[in-house]
VEXLUMTOR-124090 format. One line per 2 residues: number of its first residue (from 1); their letters; for each residue x, y, z of C-alpha. Coordinates in Angstrom, 1 decimal. Layout:
N
NUM = a = X/Y/Z | ...
This chain:
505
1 = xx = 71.2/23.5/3.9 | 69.1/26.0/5.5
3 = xx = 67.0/25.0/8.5 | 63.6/26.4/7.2
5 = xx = 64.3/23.9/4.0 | 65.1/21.1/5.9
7 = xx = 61.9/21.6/7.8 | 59.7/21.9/4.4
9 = xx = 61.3/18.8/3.3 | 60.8/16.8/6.4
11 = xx = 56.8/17.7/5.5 | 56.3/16.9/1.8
13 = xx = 57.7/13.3/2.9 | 55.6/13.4/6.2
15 = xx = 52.6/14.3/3.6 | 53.3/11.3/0.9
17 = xx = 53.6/9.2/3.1 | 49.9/9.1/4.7
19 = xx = 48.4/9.5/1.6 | 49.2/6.0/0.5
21 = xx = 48.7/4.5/3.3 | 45.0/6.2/2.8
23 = xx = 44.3/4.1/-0.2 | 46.0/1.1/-0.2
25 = xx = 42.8/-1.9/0.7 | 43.4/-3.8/3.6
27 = xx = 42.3/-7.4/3.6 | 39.4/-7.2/5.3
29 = xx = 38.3/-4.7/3.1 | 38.6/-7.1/0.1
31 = xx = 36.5/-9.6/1.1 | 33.1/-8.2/1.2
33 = xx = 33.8/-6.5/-1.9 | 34.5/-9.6/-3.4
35 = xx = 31.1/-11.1/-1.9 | 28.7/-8.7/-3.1
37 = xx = 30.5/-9.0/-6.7 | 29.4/-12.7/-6.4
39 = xx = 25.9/-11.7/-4.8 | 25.3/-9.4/-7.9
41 = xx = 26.1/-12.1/-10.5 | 24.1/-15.0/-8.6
43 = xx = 21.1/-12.6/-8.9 | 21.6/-11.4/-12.6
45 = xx = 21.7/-15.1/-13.1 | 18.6/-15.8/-10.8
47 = xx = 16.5/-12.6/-13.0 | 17.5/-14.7/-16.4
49 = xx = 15.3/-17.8/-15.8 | 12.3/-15.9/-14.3
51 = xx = 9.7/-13.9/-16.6 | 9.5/-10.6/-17.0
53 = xx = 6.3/-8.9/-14.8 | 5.5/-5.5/-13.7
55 = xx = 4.4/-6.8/-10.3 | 5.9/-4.9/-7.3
57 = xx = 8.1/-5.8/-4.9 | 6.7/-7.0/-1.3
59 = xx = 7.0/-5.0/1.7 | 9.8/-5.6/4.0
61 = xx = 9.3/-6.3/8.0 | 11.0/-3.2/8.8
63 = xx = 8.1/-1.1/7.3 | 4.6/-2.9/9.2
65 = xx = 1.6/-2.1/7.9 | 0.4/1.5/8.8
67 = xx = -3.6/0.7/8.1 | -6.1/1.4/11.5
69 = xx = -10.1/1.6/11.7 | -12.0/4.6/12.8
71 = xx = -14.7/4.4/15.3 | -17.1/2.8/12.9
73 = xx = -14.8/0.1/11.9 | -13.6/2.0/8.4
75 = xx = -10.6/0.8/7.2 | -7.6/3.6/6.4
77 = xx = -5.6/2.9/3.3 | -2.8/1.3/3.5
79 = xx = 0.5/2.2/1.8 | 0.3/0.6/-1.6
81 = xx = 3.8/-1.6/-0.9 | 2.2/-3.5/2.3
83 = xx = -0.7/-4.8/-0.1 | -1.0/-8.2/0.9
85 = xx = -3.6/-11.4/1.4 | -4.0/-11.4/4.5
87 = xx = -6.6/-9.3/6.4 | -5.5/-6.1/9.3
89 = xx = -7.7/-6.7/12.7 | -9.8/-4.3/14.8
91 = xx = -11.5/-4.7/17.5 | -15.1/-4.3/18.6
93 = xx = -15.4/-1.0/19.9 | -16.7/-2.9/23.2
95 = xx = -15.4/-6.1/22.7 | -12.3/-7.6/24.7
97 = xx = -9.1/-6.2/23.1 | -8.3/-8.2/20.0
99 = xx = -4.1/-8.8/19.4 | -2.4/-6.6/17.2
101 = xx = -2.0/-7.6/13.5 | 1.0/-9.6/13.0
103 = xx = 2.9/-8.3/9.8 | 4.0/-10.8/7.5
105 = xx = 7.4/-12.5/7.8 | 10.3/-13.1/6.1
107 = xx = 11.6/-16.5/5.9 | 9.8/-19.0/8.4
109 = xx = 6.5/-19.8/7.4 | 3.2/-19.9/9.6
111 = xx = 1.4/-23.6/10.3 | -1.5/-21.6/10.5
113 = xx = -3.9/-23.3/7.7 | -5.4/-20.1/6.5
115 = xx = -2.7/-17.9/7.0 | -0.6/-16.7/3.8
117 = xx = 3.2/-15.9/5.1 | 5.7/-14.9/2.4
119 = xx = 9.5/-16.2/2.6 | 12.7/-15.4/1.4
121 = xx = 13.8/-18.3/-0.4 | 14.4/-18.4/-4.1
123 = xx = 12.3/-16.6/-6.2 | 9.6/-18.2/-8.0
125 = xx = 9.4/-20.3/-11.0 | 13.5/-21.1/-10.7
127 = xx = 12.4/-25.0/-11.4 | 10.5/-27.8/-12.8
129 = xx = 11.0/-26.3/-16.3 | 12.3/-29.5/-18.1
131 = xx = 9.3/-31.0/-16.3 | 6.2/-32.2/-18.7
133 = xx = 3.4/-30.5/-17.6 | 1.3/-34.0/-17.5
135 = xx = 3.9/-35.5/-15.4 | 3.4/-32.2/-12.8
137 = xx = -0.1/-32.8/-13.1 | -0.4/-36.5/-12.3
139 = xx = 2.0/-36.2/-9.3 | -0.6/-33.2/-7.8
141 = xx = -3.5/-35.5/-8.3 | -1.5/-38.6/-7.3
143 = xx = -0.9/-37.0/-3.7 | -1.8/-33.1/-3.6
145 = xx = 0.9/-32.3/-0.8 | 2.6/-28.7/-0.5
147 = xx = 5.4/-29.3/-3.1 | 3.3/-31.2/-5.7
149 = xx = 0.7/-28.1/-5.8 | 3.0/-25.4/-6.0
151 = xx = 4.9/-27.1/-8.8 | 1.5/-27.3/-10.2
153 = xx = 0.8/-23.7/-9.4 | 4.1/-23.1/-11.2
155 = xx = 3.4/-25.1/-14.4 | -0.2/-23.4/-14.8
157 = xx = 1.3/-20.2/-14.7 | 3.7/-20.7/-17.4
159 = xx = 1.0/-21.6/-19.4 | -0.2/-18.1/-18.8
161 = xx = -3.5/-19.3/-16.6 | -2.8/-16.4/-13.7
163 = xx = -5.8/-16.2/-12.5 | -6.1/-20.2/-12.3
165 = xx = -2.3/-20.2/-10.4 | -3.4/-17.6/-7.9
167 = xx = -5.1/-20.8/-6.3 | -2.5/-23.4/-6.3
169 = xx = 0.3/-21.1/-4.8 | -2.0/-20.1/-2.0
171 = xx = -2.8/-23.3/-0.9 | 1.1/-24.3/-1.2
173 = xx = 2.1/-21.8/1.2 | 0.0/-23.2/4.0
175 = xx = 1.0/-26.7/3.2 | 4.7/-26.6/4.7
177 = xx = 7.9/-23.9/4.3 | 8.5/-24.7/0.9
179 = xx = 6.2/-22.1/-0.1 | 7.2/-18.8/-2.6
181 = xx = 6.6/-15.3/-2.7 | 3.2/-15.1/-4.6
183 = xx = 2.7/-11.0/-3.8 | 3.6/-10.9/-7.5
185 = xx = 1.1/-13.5/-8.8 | -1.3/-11.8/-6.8
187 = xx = -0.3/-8.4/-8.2 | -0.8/-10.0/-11.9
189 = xx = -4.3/-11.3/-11.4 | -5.3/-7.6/-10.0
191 = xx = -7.4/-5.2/-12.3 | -9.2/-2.0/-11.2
193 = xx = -9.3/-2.2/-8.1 | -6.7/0.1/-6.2
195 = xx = -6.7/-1.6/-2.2 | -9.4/-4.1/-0.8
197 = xx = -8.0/-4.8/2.6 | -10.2/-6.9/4.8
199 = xx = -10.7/-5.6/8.2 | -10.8/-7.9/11.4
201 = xx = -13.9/-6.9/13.4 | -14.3/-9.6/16.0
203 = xx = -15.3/-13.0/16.6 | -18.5/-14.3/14.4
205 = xx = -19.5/-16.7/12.1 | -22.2/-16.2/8.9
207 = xx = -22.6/-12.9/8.6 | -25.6/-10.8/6.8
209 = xx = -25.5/-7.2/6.5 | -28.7/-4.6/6.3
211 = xx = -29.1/-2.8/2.9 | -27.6/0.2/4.3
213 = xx = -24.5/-1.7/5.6 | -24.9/-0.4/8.8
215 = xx = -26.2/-3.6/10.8 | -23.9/-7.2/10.6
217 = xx = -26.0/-10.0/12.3 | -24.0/-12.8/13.4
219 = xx = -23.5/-16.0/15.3 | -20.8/-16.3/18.3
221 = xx = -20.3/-19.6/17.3 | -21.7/-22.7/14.8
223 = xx = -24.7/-22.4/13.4 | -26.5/-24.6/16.3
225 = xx = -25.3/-23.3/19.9 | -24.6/-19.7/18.8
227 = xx = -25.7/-16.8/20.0 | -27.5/-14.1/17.4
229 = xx = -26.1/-10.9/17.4 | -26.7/-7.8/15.6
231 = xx = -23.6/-5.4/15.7 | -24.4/-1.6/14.9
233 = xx = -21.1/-0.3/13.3 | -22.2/3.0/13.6
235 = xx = -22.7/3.3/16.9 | -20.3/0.2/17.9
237 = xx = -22.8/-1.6/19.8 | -24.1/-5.3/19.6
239 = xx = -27.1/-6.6/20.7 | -28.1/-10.6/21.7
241 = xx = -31.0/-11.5/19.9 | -31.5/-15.3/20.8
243 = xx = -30.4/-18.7/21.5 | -30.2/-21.2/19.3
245 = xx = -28.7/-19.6/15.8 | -29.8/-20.4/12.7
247 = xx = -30.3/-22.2/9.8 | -27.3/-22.7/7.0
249 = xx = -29.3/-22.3/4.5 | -31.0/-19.7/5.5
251 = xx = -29.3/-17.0/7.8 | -30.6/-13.7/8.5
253 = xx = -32.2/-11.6/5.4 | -32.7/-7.7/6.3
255 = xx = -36.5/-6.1/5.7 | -35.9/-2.9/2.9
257 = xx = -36.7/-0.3/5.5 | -33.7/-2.0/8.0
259 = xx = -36.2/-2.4/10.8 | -37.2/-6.1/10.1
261 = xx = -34.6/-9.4/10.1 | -35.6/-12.8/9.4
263 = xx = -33.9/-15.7/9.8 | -34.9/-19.6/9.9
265 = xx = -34.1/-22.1/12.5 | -35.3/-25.7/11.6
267 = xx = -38.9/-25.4/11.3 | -38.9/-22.2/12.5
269 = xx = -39.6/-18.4/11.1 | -38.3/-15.6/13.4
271 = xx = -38.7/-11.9/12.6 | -37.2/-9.5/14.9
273 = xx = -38.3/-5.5/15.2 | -35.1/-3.6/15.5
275 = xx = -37.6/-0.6/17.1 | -39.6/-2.9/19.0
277 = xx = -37.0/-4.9/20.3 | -39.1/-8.1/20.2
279 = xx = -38.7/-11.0/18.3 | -41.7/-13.4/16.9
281 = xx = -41.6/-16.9/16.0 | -43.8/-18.7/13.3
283 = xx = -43.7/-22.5/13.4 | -43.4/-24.2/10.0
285 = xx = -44.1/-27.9/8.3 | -40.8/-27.9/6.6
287 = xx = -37.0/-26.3/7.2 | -36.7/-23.2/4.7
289 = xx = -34.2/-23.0/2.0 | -35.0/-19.4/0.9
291 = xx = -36.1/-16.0/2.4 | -37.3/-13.0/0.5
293 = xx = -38.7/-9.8/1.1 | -41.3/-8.0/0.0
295 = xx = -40.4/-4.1/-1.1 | -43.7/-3.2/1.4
297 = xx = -41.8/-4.6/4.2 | -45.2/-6.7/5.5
299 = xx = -44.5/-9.8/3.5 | -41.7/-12.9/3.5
301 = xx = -41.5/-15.7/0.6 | -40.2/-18.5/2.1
303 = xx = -39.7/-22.0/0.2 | -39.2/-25.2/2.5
305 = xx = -37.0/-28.4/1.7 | -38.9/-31.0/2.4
307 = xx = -42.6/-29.6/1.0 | -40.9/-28.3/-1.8
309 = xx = -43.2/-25.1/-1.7 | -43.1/-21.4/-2.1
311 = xx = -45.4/-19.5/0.3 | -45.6/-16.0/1.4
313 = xx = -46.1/-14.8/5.0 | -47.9/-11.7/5.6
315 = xx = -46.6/-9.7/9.0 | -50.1/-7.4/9.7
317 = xx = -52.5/-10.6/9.0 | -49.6/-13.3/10.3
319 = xx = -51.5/-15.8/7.1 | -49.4/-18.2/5.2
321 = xx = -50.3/-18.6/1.1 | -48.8/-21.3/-1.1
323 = xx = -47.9/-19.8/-3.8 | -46.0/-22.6/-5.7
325 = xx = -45.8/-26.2/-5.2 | -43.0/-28.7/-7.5
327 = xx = -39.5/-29.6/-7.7 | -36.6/-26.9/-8.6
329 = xx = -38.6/-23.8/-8.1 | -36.3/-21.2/-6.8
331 = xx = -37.3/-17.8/-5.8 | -36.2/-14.8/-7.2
333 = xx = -37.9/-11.7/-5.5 | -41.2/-9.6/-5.3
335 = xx = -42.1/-7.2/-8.2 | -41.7/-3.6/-7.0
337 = xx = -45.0/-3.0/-6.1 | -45.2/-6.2/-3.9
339 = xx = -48.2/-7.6/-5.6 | -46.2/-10.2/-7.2
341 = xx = -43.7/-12.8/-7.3 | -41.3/-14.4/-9.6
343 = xx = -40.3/-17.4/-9.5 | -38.1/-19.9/-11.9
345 = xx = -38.8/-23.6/-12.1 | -35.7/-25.5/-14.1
347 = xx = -35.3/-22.7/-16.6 | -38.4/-21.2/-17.3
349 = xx = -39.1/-17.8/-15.4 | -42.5/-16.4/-14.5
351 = xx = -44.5/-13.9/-12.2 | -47.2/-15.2/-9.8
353 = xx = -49.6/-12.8/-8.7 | -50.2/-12.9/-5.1
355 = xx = -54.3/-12.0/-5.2 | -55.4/-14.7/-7.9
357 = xx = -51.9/-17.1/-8.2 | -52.1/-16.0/-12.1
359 = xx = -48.9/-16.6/-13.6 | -47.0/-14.9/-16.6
361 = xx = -44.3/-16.0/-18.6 | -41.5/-13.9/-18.4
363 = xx = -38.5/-15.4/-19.8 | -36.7/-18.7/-20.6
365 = xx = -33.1/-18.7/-18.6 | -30.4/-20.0/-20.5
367 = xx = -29.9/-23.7/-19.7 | -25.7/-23.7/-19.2
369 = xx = -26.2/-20.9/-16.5 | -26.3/-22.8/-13.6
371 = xx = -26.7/-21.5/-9.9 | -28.5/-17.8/-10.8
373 = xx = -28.3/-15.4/-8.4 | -30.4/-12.3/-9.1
375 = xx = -30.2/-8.8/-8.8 | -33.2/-6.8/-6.9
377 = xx = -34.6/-6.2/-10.5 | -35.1/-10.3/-11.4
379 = xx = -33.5/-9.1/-14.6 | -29.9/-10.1/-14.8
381 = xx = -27.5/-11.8/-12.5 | -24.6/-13.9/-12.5
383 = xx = -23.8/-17.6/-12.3 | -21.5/-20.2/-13.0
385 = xx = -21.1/-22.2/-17.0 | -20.3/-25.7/-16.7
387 = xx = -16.7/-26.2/-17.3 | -15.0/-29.0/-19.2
389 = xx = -13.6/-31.8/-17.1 | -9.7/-31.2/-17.5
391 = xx = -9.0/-35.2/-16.1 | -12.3/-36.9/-16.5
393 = xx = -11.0/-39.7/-14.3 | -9.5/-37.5/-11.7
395 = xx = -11.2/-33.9/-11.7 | -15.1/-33.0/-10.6
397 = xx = -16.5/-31.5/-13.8 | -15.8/-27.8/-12.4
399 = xx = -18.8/-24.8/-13.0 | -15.5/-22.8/-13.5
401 = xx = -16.5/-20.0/-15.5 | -18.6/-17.0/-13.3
403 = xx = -20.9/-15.1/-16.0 | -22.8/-12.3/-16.0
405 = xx = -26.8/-12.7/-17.7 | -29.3/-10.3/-18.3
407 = xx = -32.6/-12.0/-19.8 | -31.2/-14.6/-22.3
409 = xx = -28.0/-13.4/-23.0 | -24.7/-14.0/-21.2
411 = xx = -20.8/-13.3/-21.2 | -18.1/-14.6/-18.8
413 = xx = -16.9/-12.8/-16.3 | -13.3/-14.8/-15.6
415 = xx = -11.8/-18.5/-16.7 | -11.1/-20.6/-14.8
417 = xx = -9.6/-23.9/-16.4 | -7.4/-25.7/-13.6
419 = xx = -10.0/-24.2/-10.7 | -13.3/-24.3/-9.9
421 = xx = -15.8/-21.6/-8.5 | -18.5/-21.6/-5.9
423 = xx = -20.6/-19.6/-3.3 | -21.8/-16.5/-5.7
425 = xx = -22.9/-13.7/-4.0 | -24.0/-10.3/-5.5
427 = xx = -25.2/-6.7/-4.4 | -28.8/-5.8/-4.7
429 = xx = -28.2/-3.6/-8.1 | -26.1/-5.9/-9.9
431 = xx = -23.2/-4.1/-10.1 | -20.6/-6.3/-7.3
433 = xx = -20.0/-10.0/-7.3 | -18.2/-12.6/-5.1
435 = xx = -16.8/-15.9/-5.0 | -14.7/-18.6/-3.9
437 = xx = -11.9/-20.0/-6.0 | -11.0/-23.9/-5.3
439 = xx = -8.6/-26.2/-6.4 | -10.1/-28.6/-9.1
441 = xx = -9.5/-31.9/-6.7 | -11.6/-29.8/-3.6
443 = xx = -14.5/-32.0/-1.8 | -16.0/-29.1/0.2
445 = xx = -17.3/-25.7/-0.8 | -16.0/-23.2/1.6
447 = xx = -12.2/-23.5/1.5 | -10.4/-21.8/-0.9
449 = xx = -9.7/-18.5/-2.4 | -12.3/-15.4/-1.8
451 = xx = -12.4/-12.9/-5.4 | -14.5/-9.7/-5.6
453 = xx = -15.2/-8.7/-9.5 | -17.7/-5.9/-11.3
455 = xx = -20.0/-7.2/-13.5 | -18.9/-5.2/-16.4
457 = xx = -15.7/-7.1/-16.2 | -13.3/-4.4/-15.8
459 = xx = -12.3/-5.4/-12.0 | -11.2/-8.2/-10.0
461 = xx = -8.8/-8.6/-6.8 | -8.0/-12.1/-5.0
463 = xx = -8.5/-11.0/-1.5 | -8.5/-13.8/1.0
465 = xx = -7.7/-17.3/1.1 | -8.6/-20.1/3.4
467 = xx = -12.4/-21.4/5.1 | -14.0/-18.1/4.3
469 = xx = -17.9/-18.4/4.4 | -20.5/-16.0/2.9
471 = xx = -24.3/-15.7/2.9 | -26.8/-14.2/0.2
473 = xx = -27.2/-10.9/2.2 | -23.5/-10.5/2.4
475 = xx = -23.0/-7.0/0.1 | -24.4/-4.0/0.8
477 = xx = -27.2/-2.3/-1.6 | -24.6/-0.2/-3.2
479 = xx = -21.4/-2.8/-3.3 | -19.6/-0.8/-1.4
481 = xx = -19.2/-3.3/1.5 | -18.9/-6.7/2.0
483 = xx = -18.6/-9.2/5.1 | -17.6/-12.6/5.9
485 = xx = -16.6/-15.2/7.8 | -13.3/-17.0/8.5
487 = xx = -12.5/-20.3/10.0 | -9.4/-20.9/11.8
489 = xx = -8.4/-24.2/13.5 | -7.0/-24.7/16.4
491 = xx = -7.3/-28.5/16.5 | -9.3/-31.2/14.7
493 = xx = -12.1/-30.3/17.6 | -11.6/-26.8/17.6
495 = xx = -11.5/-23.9/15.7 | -12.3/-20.2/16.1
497 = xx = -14.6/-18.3/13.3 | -13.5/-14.4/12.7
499 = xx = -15.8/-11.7/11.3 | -14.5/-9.6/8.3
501 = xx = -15.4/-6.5/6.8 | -14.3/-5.2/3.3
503 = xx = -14.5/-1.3/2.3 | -14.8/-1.6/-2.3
505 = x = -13.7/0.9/-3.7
């Protein structure tokens, strides 16, 4: 054979050769083949028992949230997949430098009470199915630990109660690490709103914010030993008013021109001139309950605990003038030309005029609308249905249904039937409301789930969970922002309260 033939030959074998050693597997190829085959099927199987949602998937650790504040504490919208409960954090413009925000985990849960961490275990709603409901429900009540309420969580949300789960789930995650992924309860129980992140502004405790939402007065600490601070968010200063803080019941309320806040302290009125810089006090024969002011910016209805009375407090005469004396009078606000005030005594709501105490007959307010908080009109407002006791040996009878009135006539807002609802707060025009969702077994009224809803019913987003508090003056005019308080414990003796601020859109 010829040499140039032999050569070609010696090739072609050369050639086959490698080629099949270029496909044949090699064992250690096999097995991880063989291990995502049995990954895909234990997750087809996983998908079968849970139900079918369009919420989206959570965020991964690798991808941290991207949202910052601008100079006035605005916060920049997220990217839609790192929605979550828990709030971003910025700092006081000239404030000690806060910590960056810690993104939310995979897998090991916080012991933080208030904090909301996401794991990676199974997904949710994989058991308790063959589970009465009654039986889930009487081991919650019989000792409400971290498993009993999220399988209670679990079973109110396969009875399609969403908005009622959203509570039990968040308080299940804090309780131990058997908590699930609730970004897609959360996702559920979302409507028309499009991204309410809260944004950490400092340390502070019961916040109030000026009409404008410019000014956020504040305590450094409780409501006793605290300082009083007003914070200008535009120009990122704070300013010390006093010692002593003030009154639960009635924190700082914001003159309609900014340039007055009030604020009670035991038997105590203080006003303080934002141009003036000064701050007078007016001694009182009773601790006040309620503060209101006048749209001429020269008067303040107050109403006292103890005396039970309504009287007004002119600034350019510094005279006090009962207006009303009796039980369950609750103020409402001055007519617009300040020459008048309305008032409602159990459910019948009238004017007073100021001059001659004449009063008018306005309205009667429905009886089963309980807690009424007004807009700046005294027209409508929302408040709180009495709900239907779900256990009547076991369960408060909850005011679970937030409503929406106007005159005589009402409609609910939300239902609630394995929850309960407190602390409503709305904006000045009646179009924003807030609250806090509870558990039905809850004993205080602070801890629990923070919503913001419209009043025409069309929105509502679960925001924060944990000891959020809120005062009256907490929304802007407009609704556009909101601010709160959050309590975090360190130890039974200690704890830290947080300032929040929330852009609606």
């Amino acid at each position: 054979m010829d040499k140039p033939l032999i050569y070609l030959f010696i090739i072609l074998i050369s050639i086959t050769v490698c080629s099949c050693r270029a496909v044949q597997p090699s064992v250690a190829d096999e097995k991880p083949v063989e291990k995502y085959a049995s990954n895909q099927d234990q997750s087809a199987e996983q998908k079968e028992a849970l139900p079918k949602s369009d919420a989206k998937p959570k965020a991964v650790e690798s991808e941290p949230s991207q949202q910052t504040t601008s100079a006035a504490g605005e916060a920049v919208k997220p990217q839609q997949a790192q929605q979550a409960y828990g709030p971003e954090q910025a700092a006081l413009p000239d404030n000690q430098a806060q910590e960056p925000p810690k993104p939310f985990r995979e897998g090991k849960q916080s012991t933080q009470e208030t904090d909301i961490g996401f794991t990676s275990e199974p997904p949710l709603l994989l058991h308790n199915a063959n589970i009465s409901f009654k039986q889930i429900e009487d081991d919650y009540l019989r000792e409400g630990n971290q498993e009993n309420t999220l399988k209670y969580g679990e079973a109110i949300y396969r009875q399609g109660n969403i908005d009622d789960a959203v509570i039990y789930l968040a308080a299940s995650d804090t309780k131990g690490t058997l908590g699930k992924d609730i970004a897609a309860i959360k996702e559920e129980a979302v409507r028309g709103y499009s991204s309410l992140q809260p944004v950490k502004l400092g340390d502070g405790h019961m916040p109030s914010l000026s009409h404008d939402g410019r000014y956020i007065t504040y305590l450094t600490s409780d409501t006793y030993n605290g300082e009083l601070v007003i914070y200008d968010t535009k120009q990122g200063s704070r300013e010390t008013v006093g010692e002593g803080g003030y009154s639960k019941d009635a924190p700082p309320v914001w003159s309609w021109d900014n340039r007055f806040v009030a604020f009670g302290e035991f038997k105590s009125l203080h006003i303080y001139n934002m141009e003036r810089r000064s701050l007078t006090t007016e001694p009182l024969d009773g601790r006040i309950k309620e503060l209101v002011w006048s749209k001429d910016h020269d008067r303040i209805a107050y109403s006292t605990a103890e005396g039970r009375k309504i009287r007004v407090y002119q600034l350019s005469t510094r005279q006090h003038k009962v207006i009303a004396e009796g039980s369950d009078l609750n103020l409402i606000g001055f007519s617009e030309d300040s020459k008048a005030l309305r008032i409602m005594k159990k459910d019948r709501v009238y004017d007073v005029t100021l001059s001659d105490l004449k009063e008018k007959d306005i309205y009667t307010h429905p009886s089963s609308v309980e807690n009424p908080v007004w807009s700046v009109d005294g027209e409508k407002g929302v408040g709180q249905l009495h709900g239907v006791r779900v256990r009547a040996n076991q369960f408060h009878e909850a005011r679970n249904n937030p409503v929406f009135f106007q005159g005589t006539e009402f409609k609910p807002l939300l239902s609630f039937s394995y929850s309960k609802v407190s602390a409503l707060r709305l904006n000045r025009s009646g179009s924003v409301m807030a609250f806090i969702q509870q558990e039905s077994t809850a004993q205080t009224s602070e801890h629990g789930m923070l919503w913001v809803a419209s009043t025409d019913g069309s929105k509502r987003n679960p925001v924060d969970y944990g000891t959020i508090i809120t005062t009256p003056q907490a929304f802007s005019d407009d609704g556009t922002v909101f601010v709160y308080s959050k309590t975090r414990y360190k130890s039974v003796q200690k704890s830290d309260h947080e300032l929040y601020m929330l852009k609606i859109k």
